[in-house]
N, C-alpha and C positions, 0 to 999 in steps of 0.2 A: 669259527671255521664254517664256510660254506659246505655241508654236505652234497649238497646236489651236486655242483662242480667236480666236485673230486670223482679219480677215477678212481672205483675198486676193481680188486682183480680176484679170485675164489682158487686156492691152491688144494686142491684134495689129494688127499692120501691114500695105499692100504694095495690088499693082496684081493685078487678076486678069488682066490683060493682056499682060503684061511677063512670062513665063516664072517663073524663081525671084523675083523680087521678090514674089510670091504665098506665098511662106514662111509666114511668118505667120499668114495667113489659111488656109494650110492646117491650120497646127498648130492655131490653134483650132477650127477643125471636127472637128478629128480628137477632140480633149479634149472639145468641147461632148458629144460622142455615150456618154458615159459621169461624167461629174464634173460634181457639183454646183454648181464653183466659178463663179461670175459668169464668163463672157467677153466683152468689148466688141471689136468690131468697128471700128475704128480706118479700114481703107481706106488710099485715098492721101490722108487729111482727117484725121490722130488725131485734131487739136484742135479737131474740132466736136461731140467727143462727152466733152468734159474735165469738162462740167457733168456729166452722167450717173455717171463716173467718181467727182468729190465726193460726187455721192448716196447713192453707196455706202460713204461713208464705209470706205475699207480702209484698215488697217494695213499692206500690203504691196499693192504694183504690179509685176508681171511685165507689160515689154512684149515682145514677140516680133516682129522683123524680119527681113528679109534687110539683111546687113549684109556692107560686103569689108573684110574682113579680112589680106588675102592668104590664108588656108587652102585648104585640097581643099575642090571643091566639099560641101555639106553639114555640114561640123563644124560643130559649135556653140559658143560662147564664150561667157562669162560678163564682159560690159563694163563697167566704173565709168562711171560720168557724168565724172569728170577724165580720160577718156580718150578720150571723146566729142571733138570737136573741132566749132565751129561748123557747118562744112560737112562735118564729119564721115566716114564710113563708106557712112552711112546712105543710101538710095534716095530719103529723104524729106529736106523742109526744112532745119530743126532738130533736131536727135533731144535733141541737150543742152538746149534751149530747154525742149521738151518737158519733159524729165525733170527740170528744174529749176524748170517752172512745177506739174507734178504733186506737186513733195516740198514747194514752197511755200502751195502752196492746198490738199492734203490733209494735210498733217504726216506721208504715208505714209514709206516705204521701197521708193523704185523701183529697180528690176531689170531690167538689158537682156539678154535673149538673144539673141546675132547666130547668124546663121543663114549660112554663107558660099555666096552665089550662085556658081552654074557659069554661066547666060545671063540677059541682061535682058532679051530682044531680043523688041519688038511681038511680039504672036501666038503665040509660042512657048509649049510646054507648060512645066508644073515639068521639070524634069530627073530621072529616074532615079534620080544619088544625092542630089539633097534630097528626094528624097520618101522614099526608104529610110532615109533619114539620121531623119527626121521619125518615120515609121512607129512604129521601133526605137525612138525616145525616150518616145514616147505608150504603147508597149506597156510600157516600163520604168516609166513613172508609175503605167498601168493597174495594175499588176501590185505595187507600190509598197506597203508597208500605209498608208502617208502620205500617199499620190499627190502632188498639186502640192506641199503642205505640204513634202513632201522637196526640190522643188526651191528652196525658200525657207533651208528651214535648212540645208542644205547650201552654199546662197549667203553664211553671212555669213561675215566674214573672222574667223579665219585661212584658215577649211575653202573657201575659195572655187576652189583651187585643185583641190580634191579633186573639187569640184562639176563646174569643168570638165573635170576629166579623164574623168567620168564621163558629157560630153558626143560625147566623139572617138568617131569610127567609122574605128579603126582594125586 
């Protein structure tokens, strides 16, 4: 598969409210301010913004969440949708819903990056190490000759494992 060609699109998640449930939405602000790649802005609402998402006709869907995984705060993972679980991980509704209503109404290839929160808790800021955690990954893109493209192709399997590893902040 051609990576270059293809479009991706960057779905982010989470509450501005809620401390690290803000993941997401950080990391896309941090990407917007440098990469060309489309970002949607998802919220605590993805699936009011799913039409805009089809518009864009992508090949590839990277969403980006705060997700528990059990991890240290901040590591990042590289989730299947079979591993998704109805009630899930996730901070939000569905996450699998989602990503099974996305790969069936765009024919894309969606992609979950969890984000492992340290607090959810009203009013609280990100945390220290999700924001470092974040910082460190956006600099690796930035700096990437591929930028997000690498986080794509490095996601497909077998190499997925490689991809994660290349998420740990250890």
């Amino acid at each position: 598969m051609a990576y270059e060609a293809e479009t991706i699109v960057v779905l982010t998640m989470g509450n501005e409210l809620r401390g690290d449930d803000r993941a997401g939405l950080f990391f896309g602000e941090l990407l917007r301010s440098f990469s060309t790649v489309p970002v949607f802005e998802g919220g605590d609402a993805p699936e009011s913004i799913t039409g805009k998402i089809r518009r864009a006709r992508p090949d590839s869907v990277l969403i980006v969440d705060a997700l528990d995984f059990g991890g240290q705060p901040g590591e990042m993972k590289c989730i299947f949708s079979d591993e998704l679980s109805n009630n899930g991980a996730s901070t939000h509704a569905s996450l699998k819903l989602l990503v099974s209503y996305l790969e069936m109404t765009t024919g894309a290839h969606v992609y979950v990056l969890g984000i492992q929160p340290k607090t959810l808790e009203l009013g609280a800021d990100l945390s220290p190490e999700v924001s470092e955690s974040i910082r460190d990954r956006i600099s690796a893109i930035k700096n990437h000759p591929a930028g997000v493209v690498s986080l794509i192709t490095e996601h497909q399997p077998p190499r997925c494992r490689s991809w994660v590893d290349g998420f740990h902040n250890e």
